[in-house]
PyMOL commands that place a pseudoatom at each C-alpha (Angstrom):
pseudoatom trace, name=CA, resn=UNK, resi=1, chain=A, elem=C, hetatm=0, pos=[-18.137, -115.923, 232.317]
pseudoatom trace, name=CA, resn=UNK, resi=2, chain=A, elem=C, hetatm=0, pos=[-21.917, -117.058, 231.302]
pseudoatom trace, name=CA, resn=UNK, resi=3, chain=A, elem=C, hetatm=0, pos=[-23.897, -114.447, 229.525]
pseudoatom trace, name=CA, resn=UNK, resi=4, chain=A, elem=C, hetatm=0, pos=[-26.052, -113.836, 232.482]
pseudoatom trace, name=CA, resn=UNK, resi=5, chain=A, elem=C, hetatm=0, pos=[-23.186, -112.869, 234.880]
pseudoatom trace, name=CA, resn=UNK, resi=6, chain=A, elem=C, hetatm=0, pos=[-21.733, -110.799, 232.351]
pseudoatom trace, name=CA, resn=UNK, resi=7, chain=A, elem=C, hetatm=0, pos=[-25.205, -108.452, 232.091]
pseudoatom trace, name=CA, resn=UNK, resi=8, chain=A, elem=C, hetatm=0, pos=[-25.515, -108.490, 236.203]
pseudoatom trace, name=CA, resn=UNK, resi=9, chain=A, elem=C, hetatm=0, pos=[-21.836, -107.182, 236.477]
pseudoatom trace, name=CA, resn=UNK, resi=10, chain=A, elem=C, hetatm=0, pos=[-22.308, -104.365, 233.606]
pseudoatom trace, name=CA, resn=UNK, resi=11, chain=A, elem=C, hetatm=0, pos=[-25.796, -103.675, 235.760]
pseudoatom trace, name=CA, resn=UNK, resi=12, chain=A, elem=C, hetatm=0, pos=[-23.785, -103.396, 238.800]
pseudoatom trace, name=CA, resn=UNK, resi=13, chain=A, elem=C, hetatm=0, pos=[-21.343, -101.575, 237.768]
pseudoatom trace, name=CA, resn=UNK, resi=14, chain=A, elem=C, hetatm=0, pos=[-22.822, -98.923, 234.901]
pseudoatom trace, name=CA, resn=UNK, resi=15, chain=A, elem=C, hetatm=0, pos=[-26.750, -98.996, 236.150]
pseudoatom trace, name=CA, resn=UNK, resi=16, chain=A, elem=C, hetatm=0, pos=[-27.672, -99.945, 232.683]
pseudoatom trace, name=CA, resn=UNK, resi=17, chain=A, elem=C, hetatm=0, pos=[-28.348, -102.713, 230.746]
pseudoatom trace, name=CA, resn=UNK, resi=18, chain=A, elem=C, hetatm=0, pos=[-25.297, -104.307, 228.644]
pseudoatom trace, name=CA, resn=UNK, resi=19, chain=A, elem=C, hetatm=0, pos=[-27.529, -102.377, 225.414]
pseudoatom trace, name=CA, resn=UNK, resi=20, chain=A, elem=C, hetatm=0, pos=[-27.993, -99.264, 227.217]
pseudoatom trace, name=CA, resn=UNK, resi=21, chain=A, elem=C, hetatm=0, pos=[-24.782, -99.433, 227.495]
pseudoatom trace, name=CA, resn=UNK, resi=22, chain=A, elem=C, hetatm=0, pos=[-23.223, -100.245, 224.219]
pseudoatom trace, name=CA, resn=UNK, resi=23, chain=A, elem=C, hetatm=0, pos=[-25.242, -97.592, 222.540]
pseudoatom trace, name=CA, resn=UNK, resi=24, chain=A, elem=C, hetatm=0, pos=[-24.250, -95.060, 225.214]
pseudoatom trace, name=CA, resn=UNK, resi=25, chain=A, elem=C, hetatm=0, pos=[-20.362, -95.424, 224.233]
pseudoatom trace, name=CA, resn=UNK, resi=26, chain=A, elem=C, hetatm=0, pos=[-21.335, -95.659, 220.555]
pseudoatom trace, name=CA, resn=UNK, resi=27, chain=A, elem=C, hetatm=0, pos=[-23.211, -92.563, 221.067]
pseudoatom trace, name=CA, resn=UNK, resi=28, chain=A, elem=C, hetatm=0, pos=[-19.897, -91.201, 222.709]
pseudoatom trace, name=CA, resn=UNK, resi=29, chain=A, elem=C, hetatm=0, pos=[-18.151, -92.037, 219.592]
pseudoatom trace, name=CA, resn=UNK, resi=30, chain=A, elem=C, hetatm=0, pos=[-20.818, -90.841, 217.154]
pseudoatom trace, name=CA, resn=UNK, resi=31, chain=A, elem=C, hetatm=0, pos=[-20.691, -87.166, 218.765]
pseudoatom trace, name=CA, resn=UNK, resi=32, chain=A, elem=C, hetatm=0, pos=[-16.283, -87.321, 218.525]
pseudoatom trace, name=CA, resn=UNK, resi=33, chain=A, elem=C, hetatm=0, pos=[-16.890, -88.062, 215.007]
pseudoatom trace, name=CA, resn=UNK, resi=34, chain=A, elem=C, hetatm=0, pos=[-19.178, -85.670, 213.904]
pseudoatom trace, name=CA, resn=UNK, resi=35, chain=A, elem=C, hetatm=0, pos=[-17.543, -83.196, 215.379]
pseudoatom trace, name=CA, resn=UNK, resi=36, chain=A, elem=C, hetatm=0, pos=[-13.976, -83.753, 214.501]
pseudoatom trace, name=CA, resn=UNK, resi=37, chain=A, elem=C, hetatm=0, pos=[-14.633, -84.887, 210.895]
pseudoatom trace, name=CA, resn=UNK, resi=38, chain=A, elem=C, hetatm=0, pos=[-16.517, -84.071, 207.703]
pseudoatom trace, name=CA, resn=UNK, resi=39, chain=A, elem=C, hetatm=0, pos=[-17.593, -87.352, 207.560]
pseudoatom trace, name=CA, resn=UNK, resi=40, chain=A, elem=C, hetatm=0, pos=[-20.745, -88.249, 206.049]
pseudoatom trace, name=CA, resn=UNK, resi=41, chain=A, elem=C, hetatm=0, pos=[-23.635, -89.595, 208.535]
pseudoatom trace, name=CA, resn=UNK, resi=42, chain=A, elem=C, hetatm=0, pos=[-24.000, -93.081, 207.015]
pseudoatom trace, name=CA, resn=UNK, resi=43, chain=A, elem=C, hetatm=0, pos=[-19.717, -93.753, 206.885]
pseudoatom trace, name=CA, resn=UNK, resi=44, chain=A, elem=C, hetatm=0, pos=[-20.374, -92.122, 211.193]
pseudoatom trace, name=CA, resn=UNK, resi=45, chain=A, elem=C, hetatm=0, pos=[-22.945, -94.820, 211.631]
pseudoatom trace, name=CA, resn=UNK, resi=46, chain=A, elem=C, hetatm=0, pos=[-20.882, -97.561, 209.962]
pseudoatom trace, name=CA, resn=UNK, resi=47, chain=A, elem=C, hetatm=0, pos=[-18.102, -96.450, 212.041]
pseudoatom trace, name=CA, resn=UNK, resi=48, chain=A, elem=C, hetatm=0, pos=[-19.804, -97.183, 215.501]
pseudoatom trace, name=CA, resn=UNK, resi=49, chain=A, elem=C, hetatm=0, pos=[-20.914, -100.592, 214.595]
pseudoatom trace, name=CA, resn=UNK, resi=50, chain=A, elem=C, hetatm=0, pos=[-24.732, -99.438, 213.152]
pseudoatom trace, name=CA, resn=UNK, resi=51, chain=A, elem=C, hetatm=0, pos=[-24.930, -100.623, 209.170]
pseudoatom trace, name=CA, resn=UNK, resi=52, chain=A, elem=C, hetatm=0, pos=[-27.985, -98.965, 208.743]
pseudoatom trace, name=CA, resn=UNK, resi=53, chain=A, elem=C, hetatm=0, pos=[-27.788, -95.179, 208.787]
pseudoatom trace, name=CA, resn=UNK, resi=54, chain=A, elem=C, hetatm=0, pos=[-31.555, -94.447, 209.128]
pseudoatom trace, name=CA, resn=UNK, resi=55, chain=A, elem=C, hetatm=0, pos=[-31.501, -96.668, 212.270]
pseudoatom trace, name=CA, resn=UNK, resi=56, chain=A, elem=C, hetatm=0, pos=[-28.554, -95.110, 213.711]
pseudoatom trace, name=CA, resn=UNK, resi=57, chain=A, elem=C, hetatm=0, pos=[-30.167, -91.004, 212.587]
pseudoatom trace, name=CA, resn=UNK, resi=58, chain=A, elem=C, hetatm=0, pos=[-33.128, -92.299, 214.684]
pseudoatom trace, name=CA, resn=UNK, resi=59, chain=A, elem=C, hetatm=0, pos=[-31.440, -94.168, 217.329]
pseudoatom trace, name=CA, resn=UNK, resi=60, chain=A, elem=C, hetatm=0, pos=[-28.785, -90.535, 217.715]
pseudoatom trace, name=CA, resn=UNK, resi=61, chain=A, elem=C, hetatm=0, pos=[-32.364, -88.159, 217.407]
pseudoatom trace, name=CA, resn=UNK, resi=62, chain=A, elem=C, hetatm=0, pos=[-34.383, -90.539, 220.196]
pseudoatom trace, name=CA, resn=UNK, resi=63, chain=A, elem=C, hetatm=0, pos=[-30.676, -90.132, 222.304]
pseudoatom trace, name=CA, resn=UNK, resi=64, chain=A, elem=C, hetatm=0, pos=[-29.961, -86.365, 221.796]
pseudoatom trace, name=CA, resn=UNK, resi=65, chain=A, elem=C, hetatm=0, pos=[-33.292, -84.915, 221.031]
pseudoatom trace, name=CA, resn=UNK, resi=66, chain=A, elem=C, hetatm=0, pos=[-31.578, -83.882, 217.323]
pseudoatom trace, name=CA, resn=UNK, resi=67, chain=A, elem=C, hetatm=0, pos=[-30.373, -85.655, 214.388]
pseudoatom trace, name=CA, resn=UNK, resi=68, chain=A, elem=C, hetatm=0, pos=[-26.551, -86.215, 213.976]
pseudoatom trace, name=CA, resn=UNK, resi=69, chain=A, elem=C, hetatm=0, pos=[-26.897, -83.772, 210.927]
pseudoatom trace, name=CA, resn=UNK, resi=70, chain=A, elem=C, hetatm=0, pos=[-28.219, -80.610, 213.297]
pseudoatom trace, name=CA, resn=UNK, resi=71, chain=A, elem=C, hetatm=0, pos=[-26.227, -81.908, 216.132]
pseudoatom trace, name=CA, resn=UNK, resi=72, chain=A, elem=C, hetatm=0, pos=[-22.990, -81.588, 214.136]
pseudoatom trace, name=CA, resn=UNK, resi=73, chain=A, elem=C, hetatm=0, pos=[-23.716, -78.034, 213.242]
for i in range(1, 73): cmd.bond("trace and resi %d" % i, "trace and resi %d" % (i + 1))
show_as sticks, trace
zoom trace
């Protein structure tokens, strides 16, 4: 499968890009983990694939309309 058919099957079958929707289910993940642990933001980033935690605060705030911080209380 070429890279090409790979994003116009995702497209087809999600309605999103293949980025749109890999942050979407690492979003998913983001919001299990910050509510079912004590975890600290930056180990919740790491977790889901994002090294950088201020990229990953920005990229959850941008999603959610809150930081992972006020979301989680």
């Amino acid at each position: 499968m070429t890279p090409g058919h790979l994003t116009t099957v995702v497209r087809q079958r999600t309605g999103r890009t293949v980025q749109e929707w890999i942050i979407e289910r690492r979003m998913v993940e983001a919001r299990n983990l910050l509510s079912d642990t004590e975890l600290p933001v930056a180990e919740v980033a790491r977790r889901v694939g994002m090294s950088d935690p201020g990229y990953f605060s920005r990229l959850f705030r941008r999603t959610h309309g809150t930081s992972p911080r006020e979301w989680r209380k």
